[in-house]
Backbone as CSV, one residue per row, in Angstrom:
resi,resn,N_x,N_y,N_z,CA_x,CA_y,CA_z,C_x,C_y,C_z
1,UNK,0.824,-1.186,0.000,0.000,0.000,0.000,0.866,1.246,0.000
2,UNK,1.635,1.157,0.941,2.454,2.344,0.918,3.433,2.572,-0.429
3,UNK,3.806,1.475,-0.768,4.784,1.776,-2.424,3.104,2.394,-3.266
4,UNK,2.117,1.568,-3.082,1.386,2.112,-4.468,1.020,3.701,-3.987
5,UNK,0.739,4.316,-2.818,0.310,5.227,-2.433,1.452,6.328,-2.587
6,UNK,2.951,6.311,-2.521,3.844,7.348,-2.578,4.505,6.916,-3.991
7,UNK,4.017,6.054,-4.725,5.136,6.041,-5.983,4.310,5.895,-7.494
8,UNK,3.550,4.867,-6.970,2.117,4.639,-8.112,1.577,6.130,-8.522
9,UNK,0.482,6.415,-7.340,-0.095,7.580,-7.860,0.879,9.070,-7.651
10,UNK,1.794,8.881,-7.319,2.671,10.189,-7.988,3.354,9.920,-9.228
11,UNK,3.089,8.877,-9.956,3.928,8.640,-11.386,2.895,9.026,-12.000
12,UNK,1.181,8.421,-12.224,0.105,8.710,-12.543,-0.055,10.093,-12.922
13,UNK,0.279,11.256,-11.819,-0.314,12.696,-11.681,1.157,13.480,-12.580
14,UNK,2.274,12.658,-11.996,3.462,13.371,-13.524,3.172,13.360,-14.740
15,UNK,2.824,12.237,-14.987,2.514,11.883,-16.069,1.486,12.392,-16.976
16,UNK,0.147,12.540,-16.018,-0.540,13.389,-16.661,-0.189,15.114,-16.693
17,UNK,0.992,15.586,-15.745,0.939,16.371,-15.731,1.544,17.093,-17.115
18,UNK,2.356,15.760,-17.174,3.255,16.469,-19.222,2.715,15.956,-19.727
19,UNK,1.440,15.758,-19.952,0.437,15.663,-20.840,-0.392,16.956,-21.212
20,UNK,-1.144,17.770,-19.357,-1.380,18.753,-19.468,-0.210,20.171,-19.305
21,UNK,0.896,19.639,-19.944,1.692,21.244,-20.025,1.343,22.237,-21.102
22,UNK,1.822,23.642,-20.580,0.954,24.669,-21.489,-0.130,25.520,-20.567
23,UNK,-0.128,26.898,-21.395,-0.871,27.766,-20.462,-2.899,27.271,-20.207
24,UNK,-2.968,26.484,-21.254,-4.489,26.424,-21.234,-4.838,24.637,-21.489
25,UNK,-3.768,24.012,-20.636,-4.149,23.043,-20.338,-4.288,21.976,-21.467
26,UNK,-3.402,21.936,-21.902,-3.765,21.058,-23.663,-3.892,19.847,-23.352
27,UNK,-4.249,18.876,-23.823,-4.162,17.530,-24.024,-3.930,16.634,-24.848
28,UNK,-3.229,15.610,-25.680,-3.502,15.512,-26.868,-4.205,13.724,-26.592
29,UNK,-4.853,13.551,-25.502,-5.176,12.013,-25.068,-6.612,12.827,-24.365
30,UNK,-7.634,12.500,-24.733,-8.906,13.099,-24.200,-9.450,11.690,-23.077
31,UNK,-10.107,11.757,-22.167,-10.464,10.905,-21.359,-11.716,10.301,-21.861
32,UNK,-11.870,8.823,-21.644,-12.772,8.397,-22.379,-13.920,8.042,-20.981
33,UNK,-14.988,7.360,-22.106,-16.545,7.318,-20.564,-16.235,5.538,-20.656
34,UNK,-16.129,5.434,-19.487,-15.910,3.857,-19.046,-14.691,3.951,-18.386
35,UNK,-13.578,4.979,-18.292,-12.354,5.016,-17.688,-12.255,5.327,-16.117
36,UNK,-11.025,4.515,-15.881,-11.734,4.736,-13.829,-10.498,5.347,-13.581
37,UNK,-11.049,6.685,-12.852,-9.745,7.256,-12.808,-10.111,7.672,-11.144
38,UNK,-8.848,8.350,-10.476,-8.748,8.682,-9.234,-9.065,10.687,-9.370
39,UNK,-10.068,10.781,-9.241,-10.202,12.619,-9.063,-9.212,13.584,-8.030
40,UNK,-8.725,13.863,-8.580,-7.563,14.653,-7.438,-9.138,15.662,-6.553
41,UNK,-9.149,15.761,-5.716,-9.672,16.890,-4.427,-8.981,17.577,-3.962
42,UNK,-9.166,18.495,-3.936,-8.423,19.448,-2.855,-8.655,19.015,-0.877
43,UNK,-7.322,19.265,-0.808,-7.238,19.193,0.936,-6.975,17.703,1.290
44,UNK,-6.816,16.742,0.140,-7.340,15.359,0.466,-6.051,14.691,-0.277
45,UNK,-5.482,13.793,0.890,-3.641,13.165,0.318,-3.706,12.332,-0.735
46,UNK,-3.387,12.296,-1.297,-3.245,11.201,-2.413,-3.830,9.761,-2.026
47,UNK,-3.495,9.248,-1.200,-3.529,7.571,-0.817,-5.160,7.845,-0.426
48,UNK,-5.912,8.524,-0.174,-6.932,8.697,-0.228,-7.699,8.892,-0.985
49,UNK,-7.715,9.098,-1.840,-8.375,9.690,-3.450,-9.138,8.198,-3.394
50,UNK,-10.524,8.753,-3.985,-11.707,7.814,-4.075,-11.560,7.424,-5.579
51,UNK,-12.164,6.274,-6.153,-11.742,5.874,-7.678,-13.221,6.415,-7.919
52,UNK,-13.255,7.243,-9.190,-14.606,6.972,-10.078,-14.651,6.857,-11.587
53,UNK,-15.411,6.767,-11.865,-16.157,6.007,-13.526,-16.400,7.469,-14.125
54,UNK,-15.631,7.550,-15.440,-15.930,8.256,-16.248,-17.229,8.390,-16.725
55,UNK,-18.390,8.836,-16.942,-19.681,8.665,-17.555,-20.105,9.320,-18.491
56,UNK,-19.799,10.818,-18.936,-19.698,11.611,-19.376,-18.521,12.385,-20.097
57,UNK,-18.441,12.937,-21.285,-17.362,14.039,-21.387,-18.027,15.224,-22.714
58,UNK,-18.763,16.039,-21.942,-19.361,16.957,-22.726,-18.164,17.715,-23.507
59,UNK,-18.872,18.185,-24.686,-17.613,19.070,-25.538,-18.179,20.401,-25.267
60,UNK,-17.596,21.625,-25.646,-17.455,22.931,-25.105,-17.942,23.051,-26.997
61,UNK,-18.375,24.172,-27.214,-18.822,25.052,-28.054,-17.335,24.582,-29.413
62,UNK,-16.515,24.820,-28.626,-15.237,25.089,-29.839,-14.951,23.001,-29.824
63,UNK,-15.317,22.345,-29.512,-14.980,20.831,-29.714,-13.809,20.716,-28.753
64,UNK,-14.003,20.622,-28.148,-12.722,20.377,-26.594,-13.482,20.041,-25.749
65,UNK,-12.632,18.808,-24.909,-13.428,18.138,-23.710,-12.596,18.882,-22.259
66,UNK,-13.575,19.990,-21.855,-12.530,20.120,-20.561,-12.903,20.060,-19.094
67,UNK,-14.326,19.165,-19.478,-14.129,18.323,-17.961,-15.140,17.168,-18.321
68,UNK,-15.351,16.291,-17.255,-15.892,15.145,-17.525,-16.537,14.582,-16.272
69,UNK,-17.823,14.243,-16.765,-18.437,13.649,-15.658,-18.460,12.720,-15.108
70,UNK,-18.442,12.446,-13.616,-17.713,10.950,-13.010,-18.716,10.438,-12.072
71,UNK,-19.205,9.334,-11.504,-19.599,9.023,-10.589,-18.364,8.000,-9.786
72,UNK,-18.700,8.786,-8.418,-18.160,8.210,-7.199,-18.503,6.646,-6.949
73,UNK,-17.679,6.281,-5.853,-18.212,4.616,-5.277,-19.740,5.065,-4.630
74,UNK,-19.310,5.864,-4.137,-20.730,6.185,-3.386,-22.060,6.760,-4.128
75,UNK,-21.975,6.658,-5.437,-22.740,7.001,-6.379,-23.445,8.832,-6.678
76,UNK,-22.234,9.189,-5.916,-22.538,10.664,-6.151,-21.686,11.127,-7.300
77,UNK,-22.263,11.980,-8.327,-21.334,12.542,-9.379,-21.210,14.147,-10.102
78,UNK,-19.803,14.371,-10.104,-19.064,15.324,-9.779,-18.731,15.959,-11.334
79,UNK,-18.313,16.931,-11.559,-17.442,16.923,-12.682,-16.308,17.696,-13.002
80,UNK,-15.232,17.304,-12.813,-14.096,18.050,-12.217,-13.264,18.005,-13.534
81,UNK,-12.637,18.918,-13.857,-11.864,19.576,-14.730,-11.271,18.444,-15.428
82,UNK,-10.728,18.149,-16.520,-9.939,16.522,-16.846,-8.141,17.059,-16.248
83,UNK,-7.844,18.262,-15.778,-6.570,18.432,-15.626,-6.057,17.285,-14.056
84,UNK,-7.447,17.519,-13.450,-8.044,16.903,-11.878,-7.824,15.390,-12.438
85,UNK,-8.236,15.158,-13.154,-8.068,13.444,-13.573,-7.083,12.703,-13.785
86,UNK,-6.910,11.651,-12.930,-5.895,10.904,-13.696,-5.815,9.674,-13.992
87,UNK,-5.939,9.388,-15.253,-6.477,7.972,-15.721,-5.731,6.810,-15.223
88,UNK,-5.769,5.405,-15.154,-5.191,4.642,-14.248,-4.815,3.526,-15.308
89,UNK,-3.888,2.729,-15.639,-3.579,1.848,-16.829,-4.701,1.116,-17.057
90,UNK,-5.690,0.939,-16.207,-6.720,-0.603,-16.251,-7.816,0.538,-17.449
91,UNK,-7.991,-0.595,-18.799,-8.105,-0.375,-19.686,-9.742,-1.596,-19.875
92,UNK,-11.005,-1.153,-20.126,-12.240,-2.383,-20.366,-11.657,-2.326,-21.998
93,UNK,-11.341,-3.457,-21.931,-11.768,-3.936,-23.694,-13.033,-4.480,-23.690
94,UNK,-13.744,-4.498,-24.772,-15.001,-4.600,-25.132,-14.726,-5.142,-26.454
95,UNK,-15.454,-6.572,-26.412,-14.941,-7.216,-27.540,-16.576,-8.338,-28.127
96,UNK,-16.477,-8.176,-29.421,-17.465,-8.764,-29.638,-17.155,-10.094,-30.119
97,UNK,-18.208,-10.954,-29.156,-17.805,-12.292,-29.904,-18.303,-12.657,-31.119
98,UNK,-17.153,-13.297,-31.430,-16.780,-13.859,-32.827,-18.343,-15.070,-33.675
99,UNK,-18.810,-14.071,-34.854,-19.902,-14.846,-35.517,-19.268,-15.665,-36.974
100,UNK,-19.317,-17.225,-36.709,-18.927,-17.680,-37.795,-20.042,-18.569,-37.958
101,UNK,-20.269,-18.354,-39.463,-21.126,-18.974,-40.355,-20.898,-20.101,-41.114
102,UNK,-21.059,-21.060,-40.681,-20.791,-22.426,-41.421,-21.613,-23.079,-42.298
């Protein structure tokens, strides 16, 4: 716990952070709906950060996603900036099974 809590999610939040470098927050990896990411909060340590479910990612007038809607474990949902986000490697593939016709 303690390696994933001081090394895991501070590689996570670097990482996204040179993703979002630049004065207005660029991205060139948009967050997708099904992705479980950890919402940074304010006041609240890292090893604490609650996981939630992407559900949403409205676009802005000009086609840019710059925040995204999440529900909590506790089924409350938030929508915090995508700079706040940080996506986590665990990836749903969604795969359709295979139709063969004989």
């Amino acid at each position: 716990w303690t390696v994933w809590q001081r090394e895991y999610l501070h590689l996570l939040r670097e990482r996204q952070q040179h993703r979002h470098s630049g004065p207005y927050a660029y991205t060139r990896r948009e967050p997708q709906v099904g992705e479980i990411v950890p919402p940074s909060t304010p006041n609240t340590l890292r090893g604490n950060w609650k996981l939630a479910r992407i559900i949403q990612t409205p676009r802005t007038s000009d086609g840019t996603v710059r925040t995204a809607t999440v529900r909590t474990a506790s089924r409350r949902i938030i929508a915090p900036p995508i700079s706040n986000l940080y996506p986590l490697e665990v990836t749903e593939e969604h795969q359709q099974p295979n139709s063969s016709a004989n």
